[in-house]
C-alpha positions in Angstrom: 167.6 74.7 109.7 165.9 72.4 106.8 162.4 73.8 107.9 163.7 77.4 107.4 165.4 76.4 104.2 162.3 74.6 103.2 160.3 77.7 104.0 162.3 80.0 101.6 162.3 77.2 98.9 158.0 77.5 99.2 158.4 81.7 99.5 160.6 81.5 96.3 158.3 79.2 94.4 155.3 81.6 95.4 157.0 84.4 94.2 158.0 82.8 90.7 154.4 82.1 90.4 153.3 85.8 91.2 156.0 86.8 88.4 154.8 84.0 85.8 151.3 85.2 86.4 152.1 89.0 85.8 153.8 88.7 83.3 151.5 86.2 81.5 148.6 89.2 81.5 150.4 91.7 79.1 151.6 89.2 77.0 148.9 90.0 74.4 149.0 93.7 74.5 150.4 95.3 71.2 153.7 97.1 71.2 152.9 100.6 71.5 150.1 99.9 73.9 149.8 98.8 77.3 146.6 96.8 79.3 144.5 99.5 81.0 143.9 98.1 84.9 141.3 101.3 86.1 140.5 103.9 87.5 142.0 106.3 90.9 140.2 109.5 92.2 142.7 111.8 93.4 140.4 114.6 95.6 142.1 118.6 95.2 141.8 120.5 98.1 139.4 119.3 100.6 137.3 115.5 100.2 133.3 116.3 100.0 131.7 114.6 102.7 130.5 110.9 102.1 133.5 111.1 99.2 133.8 107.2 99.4 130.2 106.2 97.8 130.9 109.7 95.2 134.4 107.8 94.9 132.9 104.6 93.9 130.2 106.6 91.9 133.0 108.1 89.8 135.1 105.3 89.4 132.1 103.2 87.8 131.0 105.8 85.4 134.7 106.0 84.0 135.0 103.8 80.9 136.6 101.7 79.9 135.9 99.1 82.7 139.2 97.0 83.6 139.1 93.4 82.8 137.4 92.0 86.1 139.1 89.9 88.7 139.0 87.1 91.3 140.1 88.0 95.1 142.3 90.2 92.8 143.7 88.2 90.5 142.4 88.7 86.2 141.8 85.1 86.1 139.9 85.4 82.8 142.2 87.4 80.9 145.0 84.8 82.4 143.1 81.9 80.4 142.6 84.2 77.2 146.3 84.5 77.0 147.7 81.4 77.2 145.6 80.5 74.1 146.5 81.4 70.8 144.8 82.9 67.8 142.2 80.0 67.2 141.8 78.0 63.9 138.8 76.0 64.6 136.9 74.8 67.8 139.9 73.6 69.6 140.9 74.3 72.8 142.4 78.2 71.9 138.7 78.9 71.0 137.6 78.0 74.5 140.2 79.8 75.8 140.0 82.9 74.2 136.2 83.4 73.2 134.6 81.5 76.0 136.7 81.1 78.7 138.9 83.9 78.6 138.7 87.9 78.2 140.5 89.8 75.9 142.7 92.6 77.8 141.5 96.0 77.6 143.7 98.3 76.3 144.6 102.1 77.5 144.0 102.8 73.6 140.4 102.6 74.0 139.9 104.7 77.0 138.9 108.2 76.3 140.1 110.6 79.5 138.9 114.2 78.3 135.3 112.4 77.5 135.1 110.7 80.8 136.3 113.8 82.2 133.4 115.8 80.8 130.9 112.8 81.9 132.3 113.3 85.7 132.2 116.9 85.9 128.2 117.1 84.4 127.9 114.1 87.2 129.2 116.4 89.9 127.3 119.4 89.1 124.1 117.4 88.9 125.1 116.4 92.6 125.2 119.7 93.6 128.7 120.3 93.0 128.9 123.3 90.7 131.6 124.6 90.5 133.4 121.1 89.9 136.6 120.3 87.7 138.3 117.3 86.5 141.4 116.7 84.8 143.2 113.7 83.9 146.7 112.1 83.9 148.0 108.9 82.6 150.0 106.8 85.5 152.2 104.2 83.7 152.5 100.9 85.9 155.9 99.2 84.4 156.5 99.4 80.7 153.2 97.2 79.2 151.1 99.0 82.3 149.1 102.3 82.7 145.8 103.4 84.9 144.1 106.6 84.3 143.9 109.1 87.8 141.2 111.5 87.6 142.2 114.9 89.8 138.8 116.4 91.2 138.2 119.5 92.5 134.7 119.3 93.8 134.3 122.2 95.4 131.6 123.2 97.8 128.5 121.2 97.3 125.5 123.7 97.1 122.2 123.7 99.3 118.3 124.2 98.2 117.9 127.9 99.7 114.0 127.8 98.5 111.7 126.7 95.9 109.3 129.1 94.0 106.1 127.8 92.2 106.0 130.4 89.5 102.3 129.4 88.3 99.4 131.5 87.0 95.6 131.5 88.7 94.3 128.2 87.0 92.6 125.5 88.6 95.7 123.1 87.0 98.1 125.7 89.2 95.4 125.7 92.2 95.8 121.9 92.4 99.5 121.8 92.1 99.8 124.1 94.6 97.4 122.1 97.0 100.4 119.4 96.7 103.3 121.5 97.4 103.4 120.3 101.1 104.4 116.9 99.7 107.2 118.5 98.1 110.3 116.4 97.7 112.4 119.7 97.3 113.1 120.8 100.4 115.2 123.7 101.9 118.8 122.9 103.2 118.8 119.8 101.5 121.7 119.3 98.9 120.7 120.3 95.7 120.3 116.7 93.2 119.4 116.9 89.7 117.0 113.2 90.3 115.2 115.2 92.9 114.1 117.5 90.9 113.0 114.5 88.1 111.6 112.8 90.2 109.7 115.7 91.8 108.2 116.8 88.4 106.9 113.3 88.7 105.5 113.7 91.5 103.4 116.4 90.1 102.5 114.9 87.9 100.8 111.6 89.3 99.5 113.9 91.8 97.4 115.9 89.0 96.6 113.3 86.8 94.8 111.6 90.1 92.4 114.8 89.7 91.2 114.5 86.8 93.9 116.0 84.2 94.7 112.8 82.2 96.9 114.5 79.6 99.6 116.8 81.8 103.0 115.1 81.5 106.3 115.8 83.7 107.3 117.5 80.8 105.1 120.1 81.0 107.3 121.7 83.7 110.3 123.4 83.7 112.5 124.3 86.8 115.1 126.7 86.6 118.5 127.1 88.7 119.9 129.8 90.0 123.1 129.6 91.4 124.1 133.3 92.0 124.0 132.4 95.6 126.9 131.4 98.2 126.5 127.7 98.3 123.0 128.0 97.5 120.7 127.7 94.9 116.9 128.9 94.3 114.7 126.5 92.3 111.8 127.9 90.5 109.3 125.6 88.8 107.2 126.9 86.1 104.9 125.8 82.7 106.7 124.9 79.7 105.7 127.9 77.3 104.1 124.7 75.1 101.5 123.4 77.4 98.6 122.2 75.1 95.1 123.0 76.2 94.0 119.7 77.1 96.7 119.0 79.8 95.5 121.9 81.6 91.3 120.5 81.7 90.2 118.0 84.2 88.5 115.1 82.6 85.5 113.0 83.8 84.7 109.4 82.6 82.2 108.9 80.4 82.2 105.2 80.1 84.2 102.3 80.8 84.0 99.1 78.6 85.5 95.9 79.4 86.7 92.7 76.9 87.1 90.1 79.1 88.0 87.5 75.8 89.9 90.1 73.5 91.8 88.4 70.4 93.4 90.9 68.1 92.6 88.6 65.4 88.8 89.4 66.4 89.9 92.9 67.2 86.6 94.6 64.5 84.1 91.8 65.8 84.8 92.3 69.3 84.6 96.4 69.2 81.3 96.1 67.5 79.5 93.4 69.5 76.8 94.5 71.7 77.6 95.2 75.0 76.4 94.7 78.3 75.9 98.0 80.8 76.0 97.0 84.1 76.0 100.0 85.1 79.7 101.0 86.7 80.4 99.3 83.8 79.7 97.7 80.2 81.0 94.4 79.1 81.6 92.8 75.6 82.4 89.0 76.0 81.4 88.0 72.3 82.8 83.9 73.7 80.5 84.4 77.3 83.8 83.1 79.3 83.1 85.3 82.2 80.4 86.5 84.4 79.6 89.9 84.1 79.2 90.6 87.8 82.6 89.3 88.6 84.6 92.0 87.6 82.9 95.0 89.9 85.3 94.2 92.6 88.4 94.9 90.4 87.6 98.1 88.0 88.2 101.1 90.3 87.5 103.9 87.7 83.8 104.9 88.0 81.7 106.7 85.8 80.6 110.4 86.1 83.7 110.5 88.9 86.9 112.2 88.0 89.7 110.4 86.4 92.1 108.9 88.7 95.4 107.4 87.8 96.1 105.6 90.6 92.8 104.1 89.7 93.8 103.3 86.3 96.8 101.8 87.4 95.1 99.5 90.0 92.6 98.5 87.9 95.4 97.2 84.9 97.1 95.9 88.2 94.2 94.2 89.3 93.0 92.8 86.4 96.6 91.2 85.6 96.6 89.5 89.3 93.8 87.4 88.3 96.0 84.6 87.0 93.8 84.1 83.6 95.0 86.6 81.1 98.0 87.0 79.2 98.4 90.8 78.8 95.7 93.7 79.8 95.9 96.8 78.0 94.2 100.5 77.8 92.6 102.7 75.3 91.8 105.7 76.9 90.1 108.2 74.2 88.3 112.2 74.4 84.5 111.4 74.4 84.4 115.4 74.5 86.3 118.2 75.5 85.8 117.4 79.0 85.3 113.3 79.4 87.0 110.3 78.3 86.2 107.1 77.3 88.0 104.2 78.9 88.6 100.4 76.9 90.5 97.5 79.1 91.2 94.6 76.5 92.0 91.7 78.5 93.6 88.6 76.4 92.9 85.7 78.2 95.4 82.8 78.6 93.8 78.9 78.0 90.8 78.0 80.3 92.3 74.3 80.8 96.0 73.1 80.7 97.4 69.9 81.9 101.3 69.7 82.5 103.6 66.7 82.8 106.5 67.7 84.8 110.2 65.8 85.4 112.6 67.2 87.1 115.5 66.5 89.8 114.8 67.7 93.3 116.7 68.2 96.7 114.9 68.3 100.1 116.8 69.2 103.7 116.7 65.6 104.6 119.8 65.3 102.0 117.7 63.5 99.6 118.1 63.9 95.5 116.1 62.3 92.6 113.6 62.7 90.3 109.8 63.1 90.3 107.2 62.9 87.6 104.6 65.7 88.4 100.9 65.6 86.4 99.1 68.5 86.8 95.4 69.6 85.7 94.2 73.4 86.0 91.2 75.1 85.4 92.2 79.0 85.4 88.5 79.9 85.1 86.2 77.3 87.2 82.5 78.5 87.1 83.0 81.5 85.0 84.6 83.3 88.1 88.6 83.3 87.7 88.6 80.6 90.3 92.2 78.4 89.8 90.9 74.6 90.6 94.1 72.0 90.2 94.5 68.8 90.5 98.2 67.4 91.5 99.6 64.4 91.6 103.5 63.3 92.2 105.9 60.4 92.6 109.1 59.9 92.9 112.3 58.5 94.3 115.3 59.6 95.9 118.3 58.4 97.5 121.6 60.0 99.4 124.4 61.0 98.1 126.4 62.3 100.6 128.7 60.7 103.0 128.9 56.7 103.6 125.8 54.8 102.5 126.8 51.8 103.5 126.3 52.7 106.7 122.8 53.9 106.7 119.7 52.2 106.1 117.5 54.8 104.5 119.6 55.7 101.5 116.8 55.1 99.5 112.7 56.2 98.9 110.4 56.8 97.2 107.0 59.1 97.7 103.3 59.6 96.3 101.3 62.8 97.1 98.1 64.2 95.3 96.5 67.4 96.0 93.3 69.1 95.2 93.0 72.8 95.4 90.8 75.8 94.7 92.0 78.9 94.2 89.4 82.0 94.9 90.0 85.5 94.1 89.5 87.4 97.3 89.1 87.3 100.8 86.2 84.6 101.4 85.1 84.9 105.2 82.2 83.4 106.4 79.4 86.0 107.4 81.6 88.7 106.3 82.2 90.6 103.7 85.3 92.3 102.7 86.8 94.5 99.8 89.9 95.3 99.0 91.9 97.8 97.1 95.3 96.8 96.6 97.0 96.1 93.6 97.1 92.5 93.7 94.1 90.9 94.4 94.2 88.9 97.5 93.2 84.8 97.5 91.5 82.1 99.4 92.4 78.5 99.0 91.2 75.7 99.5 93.0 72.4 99.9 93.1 68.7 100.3 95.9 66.0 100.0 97.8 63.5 101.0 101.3 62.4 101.2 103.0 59.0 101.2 107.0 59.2 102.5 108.2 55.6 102.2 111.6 54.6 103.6 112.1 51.5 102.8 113.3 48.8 105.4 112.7 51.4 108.1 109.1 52.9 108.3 105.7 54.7 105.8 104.6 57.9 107.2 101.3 58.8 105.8 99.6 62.6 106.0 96.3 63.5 105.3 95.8 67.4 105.0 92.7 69.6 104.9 93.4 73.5 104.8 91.9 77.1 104.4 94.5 79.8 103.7 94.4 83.7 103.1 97.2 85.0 100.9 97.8 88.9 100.4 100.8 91.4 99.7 100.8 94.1 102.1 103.5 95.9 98.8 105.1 94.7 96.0 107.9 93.3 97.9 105.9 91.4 101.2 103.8 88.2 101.2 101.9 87.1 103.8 100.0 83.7 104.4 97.3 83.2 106.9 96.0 79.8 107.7 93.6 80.1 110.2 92.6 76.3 109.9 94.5 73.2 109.1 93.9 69.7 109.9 96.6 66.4 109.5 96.7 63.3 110.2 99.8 61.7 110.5 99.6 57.5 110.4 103.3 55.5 110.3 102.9 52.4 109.2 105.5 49.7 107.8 107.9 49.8 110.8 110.6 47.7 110.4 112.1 45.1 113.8 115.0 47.5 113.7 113.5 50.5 113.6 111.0 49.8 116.0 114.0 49.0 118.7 115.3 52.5 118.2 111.9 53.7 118.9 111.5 51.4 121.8 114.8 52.8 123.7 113.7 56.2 122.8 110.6 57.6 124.2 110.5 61.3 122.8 111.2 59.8 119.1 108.2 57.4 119.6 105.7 59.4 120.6 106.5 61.9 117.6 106.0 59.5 115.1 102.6 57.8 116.3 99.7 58.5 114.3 97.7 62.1 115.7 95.4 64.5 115.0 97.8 68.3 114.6 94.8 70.7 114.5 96.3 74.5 114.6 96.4 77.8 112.3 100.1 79.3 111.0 100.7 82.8 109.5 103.7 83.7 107.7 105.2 86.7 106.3 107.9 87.2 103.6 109.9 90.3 102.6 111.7 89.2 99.3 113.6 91.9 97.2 116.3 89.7 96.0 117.5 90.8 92.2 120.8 90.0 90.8 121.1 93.7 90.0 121.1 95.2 93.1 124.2 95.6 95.5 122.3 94.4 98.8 119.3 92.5 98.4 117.4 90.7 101.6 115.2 87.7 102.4 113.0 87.7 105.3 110.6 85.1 106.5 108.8 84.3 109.5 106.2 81.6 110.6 104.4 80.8 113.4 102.3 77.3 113.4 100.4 76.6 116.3 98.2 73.8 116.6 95.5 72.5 119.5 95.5 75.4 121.8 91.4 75.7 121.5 91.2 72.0 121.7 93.2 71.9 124.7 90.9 74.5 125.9 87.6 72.5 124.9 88.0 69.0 125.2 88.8 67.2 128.9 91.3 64.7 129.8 89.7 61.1 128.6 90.8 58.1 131.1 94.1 57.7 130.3 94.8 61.1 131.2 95.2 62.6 127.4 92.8 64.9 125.6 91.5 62.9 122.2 88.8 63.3 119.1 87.9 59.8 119.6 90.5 57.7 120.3 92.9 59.4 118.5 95.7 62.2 120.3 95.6 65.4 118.9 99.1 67.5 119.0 99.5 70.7 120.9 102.3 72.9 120.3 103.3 76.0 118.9 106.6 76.7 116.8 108.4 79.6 115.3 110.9 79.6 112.8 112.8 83.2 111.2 115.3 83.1 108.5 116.9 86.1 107.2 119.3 86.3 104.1 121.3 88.5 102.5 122.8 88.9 98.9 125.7 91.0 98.1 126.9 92.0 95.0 131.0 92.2 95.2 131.5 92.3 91.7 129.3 91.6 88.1 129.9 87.7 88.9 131.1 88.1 92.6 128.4 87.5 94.9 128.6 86.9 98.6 125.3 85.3 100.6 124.8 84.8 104.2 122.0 82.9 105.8 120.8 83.2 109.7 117.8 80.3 110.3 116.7 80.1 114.0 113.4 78.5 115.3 112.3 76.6 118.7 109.3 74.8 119.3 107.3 73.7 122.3 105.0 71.2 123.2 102.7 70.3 125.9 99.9 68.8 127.1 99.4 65.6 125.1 102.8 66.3 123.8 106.5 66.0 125.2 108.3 66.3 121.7 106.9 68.3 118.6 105.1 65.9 116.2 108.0 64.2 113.9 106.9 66.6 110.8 107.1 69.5 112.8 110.5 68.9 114.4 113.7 70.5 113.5 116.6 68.2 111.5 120.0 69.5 110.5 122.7 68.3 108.3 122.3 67.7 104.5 122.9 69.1 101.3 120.7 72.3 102.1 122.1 72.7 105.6 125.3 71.9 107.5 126.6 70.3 104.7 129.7 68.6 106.0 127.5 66.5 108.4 125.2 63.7 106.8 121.7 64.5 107.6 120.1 63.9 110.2 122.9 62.3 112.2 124.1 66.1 114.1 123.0 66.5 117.1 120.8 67.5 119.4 123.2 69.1 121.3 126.4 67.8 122.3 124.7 64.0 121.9 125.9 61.2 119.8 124.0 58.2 118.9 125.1 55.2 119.0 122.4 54.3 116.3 122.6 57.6 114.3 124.8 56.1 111.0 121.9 54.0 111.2 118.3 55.1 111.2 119.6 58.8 111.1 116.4 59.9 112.7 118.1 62.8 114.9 116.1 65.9 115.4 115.1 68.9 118.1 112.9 71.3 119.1 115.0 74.2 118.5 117.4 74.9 115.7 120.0 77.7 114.7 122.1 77.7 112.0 124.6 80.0 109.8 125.6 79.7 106.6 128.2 81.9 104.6 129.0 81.2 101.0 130.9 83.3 98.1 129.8 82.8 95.0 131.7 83.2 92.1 131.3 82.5 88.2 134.4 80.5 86.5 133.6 80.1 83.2 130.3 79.9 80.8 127.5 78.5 82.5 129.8 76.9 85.3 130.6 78.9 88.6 132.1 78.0 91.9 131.6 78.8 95.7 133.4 78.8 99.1 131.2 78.0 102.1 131.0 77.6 105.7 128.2 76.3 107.9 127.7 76.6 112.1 124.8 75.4 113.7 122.7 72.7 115.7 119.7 71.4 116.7 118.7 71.0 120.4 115.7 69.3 122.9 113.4 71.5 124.4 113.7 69.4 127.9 116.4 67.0 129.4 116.3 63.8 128.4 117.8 60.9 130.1 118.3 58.9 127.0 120.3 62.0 125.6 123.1 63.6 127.9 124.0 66.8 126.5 120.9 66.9 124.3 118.8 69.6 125.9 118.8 73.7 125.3 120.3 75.4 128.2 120.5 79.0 127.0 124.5 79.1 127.4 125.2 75.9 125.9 125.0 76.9 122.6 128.4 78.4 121.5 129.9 74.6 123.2 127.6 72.9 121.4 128.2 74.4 117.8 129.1 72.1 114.5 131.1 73.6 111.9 132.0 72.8 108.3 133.4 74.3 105.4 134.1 73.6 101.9 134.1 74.5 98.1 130.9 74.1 95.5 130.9 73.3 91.5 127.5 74.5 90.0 126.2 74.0 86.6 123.7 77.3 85.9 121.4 76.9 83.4 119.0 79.1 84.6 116.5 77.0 84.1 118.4 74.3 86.2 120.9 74.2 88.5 122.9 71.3 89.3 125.2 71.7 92.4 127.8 69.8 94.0 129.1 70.4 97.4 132.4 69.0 99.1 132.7 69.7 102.7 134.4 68.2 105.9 133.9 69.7 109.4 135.9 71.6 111.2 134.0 71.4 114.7 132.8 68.0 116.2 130.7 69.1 119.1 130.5 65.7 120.4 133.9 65.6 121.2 135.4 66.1 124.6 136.1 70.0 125.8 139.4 71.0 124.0 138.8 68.4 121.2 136.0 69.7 119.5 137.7 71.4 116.6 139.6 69.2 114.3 141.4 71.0 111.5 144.7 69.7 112.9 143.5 66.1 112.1 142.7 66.7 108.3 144.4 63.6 106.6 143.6 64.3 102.9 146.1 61.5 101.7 144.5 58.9 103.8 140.9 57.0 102.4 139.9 56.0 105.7 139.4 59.9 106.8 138.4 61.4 103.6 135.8 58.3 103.6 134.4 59.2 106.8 135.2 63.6 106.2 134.7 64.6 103.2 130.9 64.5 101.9 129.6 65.0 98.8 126.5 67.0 98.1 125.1 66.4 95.1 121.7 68.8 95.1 119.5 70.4 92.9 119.5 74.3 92.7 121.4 76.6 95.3 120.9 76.0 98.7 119.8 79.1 99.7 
């Protein structure tokens, strides 16, 4: 009887919240007025098909927008109201011209307008015969939404386009195009169709030779008199000048590879160098000449081409040394044009001193000094040579430290690096057209990662690497040859006896040759703009395959260069994101990372750099890192040396993303995943991959995020605790029934803090 009575007592006290709360949001509206909270379609007659995206279409055109809420609740117009008028910079100015947001008002909405500005959007969907009216819905007495009653009527169809166009050769090459059409019969008649077609015309003209015809030139007409249909013709503008109609040549182009406008007469005037497909003026001699035939795509005596034009500007900007390209294009004649690229290049040398916080996967934070040299035009050529070199130190932040040795470190890398323009391939030679200029580099360096008390790991790395974009939005990454060598030195008594009772962990931390080739690829249209935006990467690293396939077995029955092991392996990783926009500050990302490894030959583990680790501020964050896993396996030593880590990985992650106030938002999160052995092994029961042991052997964690969003920096702080041990006996594996947030010991071993810098994914 108490628990009912106790349970109407919370019911009651919910309720007298919900009632506080809605009252509170109308307590600034004037008398007379009442707070505007949206927008409802109301469909006459029958629903046009797909009416749920028109729906949503409508409803965000109609102004004025509500005041935005939180899973449903007007949290900033909340805070604006319990301020007061402000007299200074007290707290009622935080509240009501930062924090808060002032309610919007049915006053300000305009329903005949917005009914006009839905109706013109219907017809130019196709709907032409569309009306909307509007009605006023009160909601209480301080209360009112606006419902918009549409009649869309029938949504009309393309029945067939007409090119209405004289004998010229302009009209002659227009119609040579009409196969690409984006008009097409039976489709549903769109206003941005037929935009976006006269644009299409347009670039397609222009690329033979008519520089000066515009979309604008072209005029399409509608005719409706049809049942359900309409007929598009697409004629000239009565306007047309001359010159748009004439196909122009190029006379000349002229290049300024060391343009100032402060120079601007000098430079116009100095003599210039014909190469031939091109001249040059370079009046400071920062460039050779010869370098540029591989990236200006117009040609003299040929036609002008736009996309030509365009790749050329494209090109020219990809190089990495100049701060803005630009085109005159001028009438030599009546039928050939002149063509000036001024190029404005950005300083030859810069040297950059760089510190900044920084959070790796390993669950370490700190800071790191970063001096940096470039040379953005090494030997005249555009080549990018940089010199790099790092320290810094780190330490954990998350969970118990007291019970874990390597809570602290430091590390020292340089790096040396040349960055060519271009696909350099030994005894071949290969040109490219794209847009953005594809690169070679070149790189040496070496890496110091110092744990202090526990072991050094020191990598020496020599690489070649091709990087391209196959379109705007896709990287790709090609190393066909990279050579490390990994050396551990400094190992401490007590981490040598976890090495000693582990055999797998031992051999992936001695010092070896990892000799392979990787490729990765990367689809990336993330913008904060967009409704659904993805991530996609893959990689796959392989390394001693034609070694393995060259060298024999030496005495002791591995395959060495000297005396040294060389690793053979190959690994692939994928991890696809996606971003979606709930709201103008409501965003909701989820994260699928999966990748397995195998070794063999010298190998029975991949080499400790190239294994998988989970846990940490960037991962499973309500598991200190490297302690989960593999599998279902617990180490006795793992609070320790926290040295856990697999051969095959998968993990989730799910967070919501939302902004509270200023430059301060929030998040909700939850993480699943594990790490697992490719093989059993004896020292770790439960450890190893069996294809239907995965779902058992899960870890999962939740908790809420404070971030500080500066753009340029982003300081985050994570709490989580899991919810899934999977080292826990069947039928005890989740543990929300044992969350004990009023008792220390459990949040001290529970609750872990992440403090990271920037979002973890």
């Amino acid at each position: 009887m108490a628990g009912i009575q106790n349970k109407a007592k919370c019911i009651g006290l919910l309720l007298s919240i919900i009632f506080i709360f809605s009252c509170s949001s109308t307590r600034t509206v004037p008398d007379g007025d009442r707070l505007y909270t949206g927008t409802t379609i109301r469909w006459e007659n029958k629903k046009p098909g797909k009416n749920k995206e028109l729906e949503a279409d409508l409803i965000a055109m109609s102004r004025p927008a509500p005041n935005r809420k939180f899973l449903g609740m007007p949290i900033r117009l909340w805070l604006y109201n319990l301020g007061n008028k402000p007299t200074g910079k007290g707290l009622n100015h935080l509240l009501r011209n930062k924090w808060g947001e002032a309610p919007v008002l049915l006053s300000k909405a305009k329903p005949a307008y917005t009914a006009e500005v839905l109706t013109s959007y219907l017809e130019d969907n196709g709907f032409m015969q569309a009306t909307v009216s509007h009605e006023t819905k009160p909601q209480g007495s301080k209360k009112a939404s606006i419902q918009y009653q549409v009649d869309a009527g029938q949504q009309y169809k393309i029945n067939s386009v007409v090119f209405e166009l004289d004998s010229s050769d302009l009209s002659k090459t227009i119609l040579r195009t009409e196969d690409k059409s984006l008009l097409k019969v039976g489709r549903f008649y769109k206003l941005d169709q037929i935009k976006r077609e006269r644009e299409r015309i347009s670039n397609q003209v222009r690329q033979q030779g008519y520089y000066y015809f515009l979309p604008d030139h072209l005029l399409t007409e509608v005719d409706s008199n049809y049942n359900g249909e309409v007929k598009l013709y697409i004629r000239y503008k009565d306007s047309i000048p001359q010159k748009a109609s004439t196909a122009y040549r190029m006379e000349s182009i002229t290049l300024y590879p060391s343009y100032n406008l402060a120079e601007d007469r000098l430079v116009r005037n100095a003599p210039a160098l014909d190469l031939g497909p091109y001249r040059v003026k370079d009046i400071n001699n920062l460039f050779l000449p010869k370098i540029f035939s591989r990236y200006v795509l117009l040609k003299e005596d040929s036609l002008y081409r736009f996309r030509a034009h365009e790749r050329t500007l494209e090109r020219l900007m990809s190089l990495g040394t100049y701060k803005f390209v630009k085109t005159e294009i001028e009438e030599a004649d009546s039928s050939r044009l002149r063509a000036r690229f001024f190029m404005t290049p950005t300083p030859r040398r810069s040297m950059q001193v760089e510190l900044n916080g920084n959070s790796k996967s390993n669950n370490f934070v700190g800071s790191q000094i970063t001096i940096s040299s470039l040379n953005r035009n090494w030997l005249k050529r555009a080549n990018r040579f940089e010199v790099k070199l790092a320290a810094g130190f780190e330490w954990q932040v998350g969970g118990n430290r007291v019970d874990q040795a390597n809570t602290r470190g430091y590390s020292l890398n340089g790096e040396v690096a040349l960055n060519l323009p271009g696909l350099i391939v030994p005894f071949f030679k290969i040109r490219t057209n794209n847009a953005f200029i594809p690169r070679t580099r070149l790189s040496v360096g070496y890496e110091l990662l110092s744990r202090p008390g526990l072991y050094n790991l020191n990598s020496f790395t020599l690489q070649q690497a091709y990087q391209w974009k196959s379109g705007r939005l896709t990287d790709h990454n090609l190393v066909p040859i990279s050579i490390s060598y990994v050396l551990p030195t400094k190992i401490s008594p007590a981490f040598q006896e976890i090495l000693d009772k582990d055999p797998t962990l031992r051999q992936s931390i001695e010092k070896q040759f990892i000799i392979g080739s990787n490729y990765t690829v990367t689809f990336n249209n993330v913008n904060k703009n967009r409704i659904h935006s993805v991530f996609l990467q893959g990689n796959l690293d392989a390394a001693g395959n034609l070694l393995g396939l060259l060298i024999p077995k030496n005495k002791e029955g591995i395959k060495a260069i000297g005396y040294q092991p060389f690793a053979q392996y190959a690994r692939l990783t994928g991890e696809a994101r996606h971003y979606w926009k709930l709201g103008r500050e409501l965003q909701w990302v989820n994260r699928l990372l999966a990748g397995a490894g195998f070794s063999y030959g010298n190998n029975s583990s991949l080499p400790f750099v190239k294994q998988f680790m989970t846990g940490g501020s960037n991962s499973l964050r309500a598991f200190r890192a490297r302690t989960l896993g593999p599998g279902s396996y617990r180490s006795e030593t793992s609070t320790f040396a926290a040295s856990e880590a697999g051969d095959i990985k998968l993990e989730y992650n799910s967070e919501l993303r939302f902004k509270l106030f200023s430059v301060v938002k929030g998040a909700i999160f939850g993480d699943a995943g594990n790490i697992w052995l490719e093989r059993d092994n004896p020292e770790k029961p439960g450890a190893a991959w069996t294809g239907t042991n995965f779902m058992r052997d899960l870890a999962v964690g939740a908790g809420i995020g404070l971030r500080i969003d500066a753009s340029i920096l982003v300081i985050r702080a994570d709490l989580a605790t899991p919810l899934r041990k999977p080292w826990l006996p069947a039928g005890e594996k989740w543990v929300l029934d044992q969350i004990r947030l009023g008792e220390p010991a459990w949040r001290r071993e529970n609750l872990i803090l992440n403090i990271a810098i920037g979002y973890p994914f």
